[in-house]
C-alpha positions as a Markdown table, in Angstrom:
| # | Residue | x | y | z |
|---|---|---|---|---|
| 1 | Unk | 75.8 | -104.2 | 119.4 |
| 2 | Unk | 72.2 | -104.1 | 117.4 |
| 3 | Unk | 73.6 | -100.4 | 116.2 |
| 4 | Unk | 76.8 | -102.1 | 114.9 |
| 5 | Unk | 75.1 | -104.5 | 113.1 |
| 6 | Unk | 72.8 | -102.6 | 111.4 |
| 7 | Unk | 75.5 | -100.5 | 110.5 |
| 8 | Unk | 77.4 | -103.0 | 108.6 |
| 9 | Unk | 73.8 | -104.5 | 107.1 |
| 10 | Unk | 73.0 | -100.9 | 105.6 |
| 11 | Unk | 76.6 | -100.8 | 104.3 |
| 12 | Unk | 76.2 | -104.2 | 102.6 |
| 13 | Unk | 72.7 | -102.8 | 101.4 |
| 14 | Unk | 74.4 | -99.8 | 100.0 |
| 15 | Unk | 77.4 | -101.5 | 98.4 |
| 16 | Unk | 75.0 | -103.6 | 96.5 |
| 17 | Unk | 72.6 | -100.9 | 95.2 |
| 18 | Unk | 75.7 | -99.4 | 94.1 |
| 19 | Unk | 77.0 | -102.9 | 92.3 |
| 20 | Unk | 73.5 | -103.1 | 90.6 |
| 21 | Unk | 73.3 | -99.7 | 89.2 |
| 22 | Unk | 76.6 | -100.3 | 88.2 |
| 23 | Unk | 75.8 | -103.3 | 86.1 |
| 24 | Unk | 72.7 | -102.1 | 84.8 |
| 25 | Unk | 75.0 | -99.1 | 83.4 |
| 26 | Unk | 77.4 | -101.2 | 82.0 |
| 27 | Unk | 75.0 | -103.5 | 80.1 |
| 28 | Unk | 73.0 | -100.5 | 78.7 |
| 29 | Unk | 75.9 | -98.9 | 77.7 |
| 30 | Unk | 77.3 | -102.4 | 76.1 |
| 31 | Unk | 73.7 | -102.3 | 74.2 |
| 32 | Unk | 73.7 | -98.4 | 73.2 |
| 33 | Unk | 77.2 | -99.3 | 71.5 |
| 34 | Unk | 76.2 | -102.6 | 69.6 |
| 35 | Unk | 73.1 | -101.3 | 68.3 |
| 36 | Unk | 71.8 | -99.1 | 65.8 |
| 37 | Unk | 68.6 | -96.7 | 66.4 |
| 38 | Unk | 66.3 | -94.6 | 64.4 |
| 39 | Unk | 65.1 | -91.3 | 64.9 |
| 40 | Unk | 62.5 | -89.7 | 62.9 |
| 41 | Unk | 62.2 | -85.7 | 62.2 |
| 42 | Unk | 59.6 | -83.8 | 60.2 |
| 43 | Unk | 60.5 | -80.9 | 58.5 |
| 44 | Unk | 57.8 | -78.2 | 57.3 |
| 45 | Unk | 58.4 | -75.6 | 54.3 |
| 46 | Unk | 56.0 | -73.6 | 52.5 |
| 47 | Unk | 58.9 | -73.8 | 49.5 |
| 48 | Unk | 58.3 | -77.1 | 49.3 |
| 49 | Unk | 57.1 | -77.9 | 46.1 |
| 50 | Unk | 53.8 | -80.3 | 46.0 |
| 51 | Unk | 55.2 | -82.9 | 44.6 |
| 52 | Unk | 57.9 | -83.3 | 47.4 |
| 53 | Unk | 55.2 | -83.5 | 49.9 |
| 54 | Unk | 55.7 | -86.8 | 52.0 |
| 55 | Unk | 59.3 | -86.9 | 50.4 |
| 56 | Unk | 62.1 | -89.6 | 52.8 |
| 57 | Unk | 65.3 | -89.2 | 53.1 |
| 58 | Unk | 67.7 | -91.6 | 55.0 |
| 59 | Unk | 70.7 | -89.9 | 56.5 |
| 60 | Unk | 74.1 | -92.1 | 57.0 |
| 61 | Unk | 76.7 | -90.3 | 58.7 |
| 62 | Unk | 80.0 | -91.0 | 60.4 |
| 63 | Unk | 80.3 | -94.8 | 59.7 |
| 64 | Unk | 83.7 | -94.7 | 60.3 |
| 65 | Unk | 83.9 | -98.5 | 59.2 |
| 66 | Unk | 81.9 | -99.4 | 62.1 |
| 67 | Unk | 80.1 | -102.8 | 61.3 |
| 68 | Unk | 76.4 | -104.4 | 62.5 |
| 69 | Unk | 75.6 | -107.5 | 62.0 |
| 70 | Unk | 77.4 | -109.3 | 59.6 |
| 71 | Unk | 78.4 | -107.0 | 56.5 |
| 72 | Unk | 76.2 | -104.6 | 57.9 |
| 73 | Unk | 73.2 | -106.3 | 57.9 |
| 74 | Unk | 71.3 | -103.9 | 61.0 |
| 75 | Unk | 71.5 | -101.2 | 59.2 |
| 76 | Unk | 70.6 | -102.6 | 56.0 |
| 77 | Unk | 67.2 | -103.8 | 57.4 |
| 78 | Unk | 66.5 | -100.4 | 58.9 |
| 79 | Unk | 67.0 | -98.9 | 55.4 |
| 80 | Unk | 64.9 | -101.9 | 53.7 |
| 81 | Unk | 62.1 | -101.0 | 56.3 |
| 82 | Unk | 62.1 | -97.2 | 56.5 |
| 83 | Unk | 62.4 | -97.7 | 52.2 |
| 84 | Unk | 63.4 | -94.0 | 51.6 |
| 85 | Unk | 63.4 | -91.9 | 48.9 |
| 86 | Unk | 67.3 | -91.3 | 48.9 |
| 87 | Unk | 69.8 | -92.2 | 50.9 |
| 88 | Unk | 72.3 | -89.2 | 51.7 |
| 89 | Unk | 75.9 | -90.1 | 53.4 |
| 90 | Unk | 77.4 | -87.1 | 55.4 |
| 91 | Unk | 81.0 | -87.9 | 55.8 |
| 92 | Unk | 83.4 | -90.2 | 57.3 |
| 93 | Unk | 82.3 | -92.9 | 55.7 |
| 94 | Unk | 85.5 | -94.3 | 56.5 |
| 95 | Unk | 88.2 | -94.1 | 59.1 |
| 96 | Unk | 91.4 | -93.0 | 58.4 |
| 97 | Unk | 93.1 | -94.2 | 61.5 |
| 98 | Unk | 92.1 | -97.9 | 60.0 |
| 99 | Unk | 91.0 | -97.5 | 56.8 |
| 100 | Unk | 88.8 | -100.2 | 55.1 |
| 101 | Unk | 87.1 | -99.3 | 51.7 |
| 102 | Unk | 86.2 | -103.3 | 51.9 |
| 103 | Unk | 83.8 | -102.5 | 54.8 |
| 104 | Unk | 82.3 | -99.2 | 53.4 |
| 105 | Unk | 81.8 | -100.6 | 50.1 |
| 106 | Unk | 80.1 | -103.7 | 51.1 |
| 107 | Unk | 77.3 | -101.6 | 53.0 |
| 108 | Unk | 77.4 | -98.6 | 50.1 |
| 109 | Unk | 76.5 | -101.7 | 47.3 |
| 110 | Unk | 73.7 | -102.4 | 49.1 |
| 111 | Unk | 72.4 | -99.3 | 49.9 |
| 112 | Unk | 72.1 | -97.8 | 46.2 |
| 113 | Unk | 69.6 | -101.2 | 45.6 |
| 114 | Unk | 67.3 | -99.6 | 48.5 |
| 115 | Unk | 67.3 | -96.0 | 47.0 |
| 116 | Unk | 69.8 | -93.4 | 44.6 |
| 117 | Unk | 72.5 | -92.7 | 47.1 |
| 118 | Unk | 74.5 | -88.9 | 47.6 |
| 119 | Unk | 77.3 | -88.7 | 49.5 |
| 120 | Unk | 79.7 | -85.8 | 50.5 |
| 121 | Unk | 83.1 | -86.1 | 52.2 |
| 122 | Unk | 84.2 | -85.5 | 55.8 |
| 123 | Unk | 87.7 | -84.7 | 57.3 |
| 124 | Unk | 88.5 | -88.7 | 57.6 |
| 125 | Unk | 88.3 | -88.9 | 53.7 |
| 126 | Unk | 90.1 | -85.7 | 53.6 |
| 127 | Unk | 93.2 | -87.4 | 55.8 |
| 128 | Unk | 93.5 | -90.6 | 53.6 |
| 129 | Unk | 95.2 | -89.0 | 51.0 |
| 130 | Unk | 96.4 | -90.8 | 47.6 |
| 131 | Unk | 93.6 | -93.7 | 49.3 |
| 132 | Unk | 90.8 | -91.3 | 48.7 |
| 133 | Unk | 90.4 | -91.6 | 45.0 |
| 134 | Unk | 90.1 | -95.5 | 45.1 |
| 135 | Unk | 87.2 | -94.6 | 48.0 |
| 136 | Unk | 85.9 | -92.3 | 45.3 |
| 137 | Unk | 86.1 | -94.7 | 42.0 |
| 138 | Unk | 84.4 | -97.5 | 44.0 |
| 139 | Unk | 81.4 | -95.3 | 45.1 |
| 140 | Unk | 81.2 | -93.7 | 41.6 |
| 141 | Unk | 81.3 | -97.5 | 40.4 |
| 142 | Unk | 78.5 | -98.8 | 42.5 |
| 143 | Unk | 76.0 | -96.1 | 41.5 |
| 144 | Unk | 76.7 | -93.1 | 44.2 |
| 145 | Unk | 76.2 | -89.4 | 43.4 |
| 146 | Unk | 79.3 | -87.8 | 45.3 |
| 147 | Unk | 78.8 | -83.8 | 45.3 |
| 148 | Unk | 82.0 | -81.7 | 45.6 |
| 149 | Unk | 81.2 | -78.6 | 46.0 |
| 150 | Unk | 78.1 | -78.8 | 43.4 |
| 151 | Unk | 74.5 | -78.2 | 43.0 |
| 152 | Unk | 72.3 | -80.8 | 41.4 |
| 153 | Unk | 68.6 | -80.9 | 40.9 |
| 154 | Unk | 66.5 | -83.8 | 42.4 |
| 155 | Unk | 63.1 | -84.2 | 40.8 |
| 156 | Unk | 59.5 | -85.7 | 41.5 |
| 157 | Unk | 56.1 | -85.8 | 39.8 |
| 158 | Unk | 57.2 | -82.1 | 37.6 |
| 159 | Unk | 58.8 | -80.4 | 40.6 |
| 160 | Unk | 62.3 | -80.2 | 41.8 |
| 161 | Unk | 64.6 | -79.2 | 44.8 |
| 162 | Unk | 68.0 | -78.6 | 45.1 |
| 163 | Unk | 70.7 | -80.9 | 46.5 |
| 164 | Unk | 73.9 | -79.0 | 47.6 |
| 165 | Unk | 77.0 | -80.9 | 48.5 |
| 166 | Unk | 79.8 | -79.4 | 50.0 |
| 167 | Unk | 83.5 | -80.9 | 50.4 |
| 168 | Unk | 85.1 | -81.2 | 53.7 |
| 169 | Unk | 87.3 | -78.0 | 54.5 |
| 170 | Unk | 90.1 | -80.1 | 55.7 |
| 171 | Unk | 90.5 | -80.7 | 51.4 |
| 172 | Unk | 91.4 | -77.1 | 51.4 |
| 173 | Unk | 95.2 | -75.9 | 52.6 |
| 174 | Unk | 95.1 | -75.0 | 56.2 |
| 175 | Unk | 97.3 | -71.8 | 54.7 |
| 176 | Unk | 94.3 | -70.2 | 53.7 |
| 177 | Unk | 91.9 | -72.6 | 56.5 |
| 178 | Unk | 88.8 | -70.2 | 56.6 |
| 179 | Unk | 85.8 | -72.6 | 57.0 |
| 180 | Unk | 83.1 | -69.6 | 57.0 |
| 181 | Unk | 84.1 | -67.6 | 54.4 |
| 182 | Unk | 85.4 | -70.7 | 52.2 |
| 183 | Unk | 81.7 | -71.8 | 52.4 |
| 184 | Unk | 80.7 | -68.1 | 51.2 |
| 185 | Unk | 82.8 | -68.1 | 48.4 |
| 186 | Unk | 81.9 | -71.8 | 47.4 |
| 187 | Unk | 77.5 | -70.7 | 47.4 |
| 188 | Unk | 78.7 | -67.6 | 45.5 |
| 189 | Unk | 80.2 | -70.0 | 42.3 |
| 190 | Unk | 77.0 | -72.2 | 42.5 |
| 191 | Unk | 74.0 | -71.6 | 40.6 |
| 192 | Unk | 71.6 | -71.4 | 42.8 |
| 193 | Unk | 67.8 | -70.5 | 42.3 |
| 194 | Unk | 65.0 | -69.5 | 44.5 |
| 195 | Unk | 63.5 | -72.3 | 45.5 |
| 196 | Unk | 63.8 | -75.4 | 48.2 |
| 197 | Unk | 67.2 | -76.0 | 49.1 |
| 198 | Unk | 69.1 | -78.6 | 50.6 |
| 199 | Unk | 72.6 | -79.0 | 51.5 |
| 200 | Unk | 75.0 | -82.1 | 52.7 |
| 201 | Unk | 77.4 | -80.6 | 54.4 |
| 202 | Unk | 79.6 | -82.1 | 57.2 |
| 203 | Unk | 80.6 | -80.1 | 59.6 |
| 204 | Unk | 77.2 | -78.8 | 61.8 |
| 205 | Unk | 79.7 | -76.0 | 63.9 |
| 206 | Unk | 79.6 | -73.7 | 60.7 |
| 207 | Unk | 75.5 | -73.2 | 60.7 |
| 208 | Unk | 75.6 | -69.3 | 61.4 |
| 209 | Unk | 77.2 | -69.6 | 57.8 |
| 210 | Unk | 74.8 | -71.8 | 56.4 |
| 211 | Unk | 71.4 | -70.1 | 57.7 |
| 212 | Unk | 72.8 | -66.4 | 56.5 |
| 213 | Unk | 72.9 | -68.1 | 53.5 |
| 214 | Unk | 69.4 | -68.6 | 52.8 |
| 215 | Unk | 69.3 | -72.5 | 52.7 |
| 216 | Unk | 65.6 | -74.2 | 54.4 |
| 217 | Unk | 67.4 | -77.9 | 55.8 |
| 218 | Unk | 71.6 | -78.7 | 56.1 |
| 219 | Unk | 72.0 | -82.4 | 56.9 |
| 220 | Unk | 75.0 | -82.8 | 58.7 |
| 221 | Unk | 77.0 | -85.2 | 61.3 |
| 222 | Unk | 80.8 | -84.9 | 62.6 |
| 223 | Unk | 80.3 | -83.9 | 66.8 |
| 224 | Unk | 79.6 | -88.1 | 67.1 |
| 225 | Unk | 76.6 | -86.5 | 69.4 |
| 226 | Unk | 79.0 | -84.9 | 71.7 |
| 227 | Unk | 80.4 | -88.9 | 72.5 |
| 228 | Unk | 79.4 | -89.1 | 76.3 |
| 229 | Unk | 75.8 | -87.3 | 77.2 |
| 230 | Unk | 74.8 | -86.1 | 80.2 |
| 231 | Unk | 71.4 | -86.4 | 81.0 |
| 232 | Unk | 69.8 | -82.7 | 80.5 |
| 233 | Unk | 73.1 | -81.0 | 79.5 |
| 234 | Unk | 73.9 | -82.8 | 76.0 |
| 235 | Unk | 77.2 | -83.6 | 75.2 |
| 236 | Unk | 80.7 | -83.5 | 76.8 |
| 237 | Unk | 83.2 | -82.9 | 73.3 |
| 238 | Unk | 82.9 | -82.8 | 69.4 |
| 239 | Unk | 85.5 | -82.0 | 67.2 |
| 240 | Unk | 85.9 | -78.7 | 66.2 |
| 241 | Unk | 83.8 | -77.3 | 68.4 |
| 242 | Unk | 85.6 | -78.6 | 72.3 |
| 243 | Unk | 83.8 | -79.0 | 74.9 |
| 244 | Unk | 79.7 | -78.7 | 75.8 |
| 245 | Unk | 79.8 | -78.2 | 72.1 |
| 246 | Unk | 76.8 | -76.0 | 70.8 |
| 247 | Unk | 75.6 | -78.5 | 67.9 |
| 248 | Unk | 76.3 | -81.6 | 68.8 |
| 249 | Unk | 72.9 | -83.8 | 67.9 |
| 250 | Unk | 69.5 | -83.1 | 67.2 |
| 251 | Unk | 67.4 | -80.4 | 65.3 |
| 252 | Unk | 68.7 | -76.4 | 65.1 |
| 253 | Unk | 66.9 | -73.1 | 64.2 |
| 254 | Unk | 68.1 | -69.9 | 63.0 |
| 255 | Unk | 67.3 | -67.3 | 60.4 |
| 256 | Unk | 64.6 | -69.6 | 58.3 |
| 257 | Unk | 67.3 | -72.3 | 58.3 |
| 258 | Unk | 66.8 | -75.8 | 59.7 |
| 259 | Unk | 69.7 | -78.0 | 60.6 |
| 260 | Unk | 69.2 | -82.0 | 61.8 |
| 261 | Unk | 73.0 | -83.0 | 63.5 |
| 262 | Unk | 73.4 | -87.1 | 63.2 |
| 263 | Unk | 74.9 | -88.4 | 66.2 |
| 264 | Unk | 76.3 | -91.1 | 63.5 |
| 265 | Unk | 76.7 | -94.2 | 63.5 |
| 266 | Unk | 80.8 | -95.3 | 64.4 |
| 267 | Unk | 83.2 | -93.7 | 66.4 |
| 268 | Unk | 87.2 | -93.0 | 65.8 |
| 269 | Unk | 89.5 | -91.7 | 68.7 |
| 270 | Unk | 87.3 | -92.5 | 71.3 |
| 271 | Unk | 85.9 | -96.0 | 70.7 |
| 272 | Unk | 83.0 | -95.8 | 73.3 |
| 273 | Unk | 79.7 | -93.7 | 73.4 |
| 274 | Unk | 77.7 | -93.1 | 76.8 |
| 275 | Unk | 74.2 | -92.4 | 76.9 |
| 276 | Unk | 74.5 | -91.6 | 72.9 |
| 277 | Unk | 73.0 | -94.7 | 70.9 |
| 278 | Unk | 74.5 | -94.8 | 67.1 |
| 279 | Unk | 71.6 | -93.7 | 64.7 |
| 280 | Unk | 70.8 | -93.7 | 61.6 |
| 281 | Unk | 68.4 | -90.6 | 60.7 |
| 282 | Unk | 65.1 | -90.2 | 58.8 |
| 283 | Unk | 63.8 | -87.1 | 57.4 |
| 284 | Unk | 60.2 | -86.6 | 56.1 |
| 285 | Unk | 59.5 | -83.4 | 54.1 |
| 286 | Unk | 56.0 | -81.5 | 54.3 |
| 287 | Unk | 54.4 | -79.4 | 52.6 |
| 288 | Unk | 51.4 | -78.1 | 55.4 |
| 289 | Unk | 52.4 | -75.2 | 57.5 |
């Protein structure tokens, strides 16, 4: 009898360790997806001109219309209190299973009064269509430098770096869909000096491409962190790159070439993240090796 009842006490213990862990999961993941982190990187180049040493840059990337706080207000403050030196949006600024410009726009006009904005495009802008160039006009309106395909100088105190922004390859045919060696041939119709280079770009899956190419930091976003971590192993799927995908968040090395992935900040298909806290991303340059 005492052997029965101990039995069914240690199955009622069990059943409510298991109740509590489940809870606590469930309100940490209910907090992971209602807020908005930061994460902090340093990144150390002896091409870095002097002038740049110290040098912030903000990283926004896969808002997806996702909204914090009322008219974004969350991640507003985190931009007010990192107070960068730009602001630099990697794609999918918007989503184009629900498309709101209203939404973007109202975060985007009050980004450019915390610092000059930049912005490339992603596959979602790419899959609005005719919508697109009213995204565009608005952005180009409320002060943002979009980059398609380009190479622009960014200067401070005499020296000067170079910003590269490429366009989503979903905006090219998929008739002629070569991601790698559409990137080759878009660097080969640049002008591009020796020197510091950076480079918006936003799909992370193509950085063999992008370190063979000679370019010191890519900033880039699209595998959403892998959407559901496991602890230890990373993430489960990205697009583009399936499962246990090889870059889905965090800082990559190869050949010289140093890319920072942004798990982003909104989601699309899959509207919930596990163990993979929206973020927004802050870069500091240095000069000291």
């Amino acid at each position: 009898m005492n052997t029965l009842r101990w039995t069914k006490k240690s199955k009622g213990i069990v059943w409510a360790i298991v109740l509590i862990l489940l809870a606590v999961f469930g309100a940490l993941t209910l907090w992971e997806n209602l807020t908005v982190g930061t994460t902090h990187y340093r990144i150390t180049s002896d091409r870095l001109p002097a002038a740049f040493n110290g040098y912030t840059i903000a990283q926004i990337s896969d808002l997806h219309n996702a909204e914090f706080g009322q008219d974004n207000s969350e991640l507003v403050r985190i931009l007010e209190k990192e107070s960068p030196d730009i602001i630099v949006i990697t794609g999918d600024l918007v989503d184009s299973n629900h498309t709101d410009i209203d939404t973007a726009m109202s975060f985007v006009r009050q980004a450019v009064k915390i610092a000059p904005c930049y912005s490339v495009t992603g596959n979602h802008e790419a899959w609005l269509g005719n919508l697109y160039a009213e995204l565009e006009k608005q952005l180009l309106d409320a002060g943002v430098t979009v980059l398609h395909d380009q190479v622009i100088s960014i200067s401070k105190g005499g020296d000067s770096i170079q910003l590269i922004g490429l366009d989503d390859p979903d905006f090219t045919e998929e008739t002629s869909y070569d991601p790698e060696g559409l990137f080759e041939n878009k660097l080969q119709n640049m002008d591009l000096k020796p020197g510091f280079k950076l480079l918006l770009s936003h799909r992370p899956e193509l950085f063999p491409a992008y370190a063979a190419s000679g370019i010191e930091l890519v900033l880039s976003g699209h595998a959403h962190g892998g959407q559901f971590r496991i602890p230890f192993l990373g993430g489960i799927i990205a697009p583009n790159q399936g499962f246990f995908p090889k870059y889905d968040v965090g800082e990559y090395h190869e050949s010289g070439t140093t890319m920072i992935v942004s798990r982003g900040i909104g989601n699309s298909v899959i509207p919930v993240r596990i163990n993979n806290r929206p973020e927004v991303v802050m870069i500091e340059l240095d000069t000291e090796a």
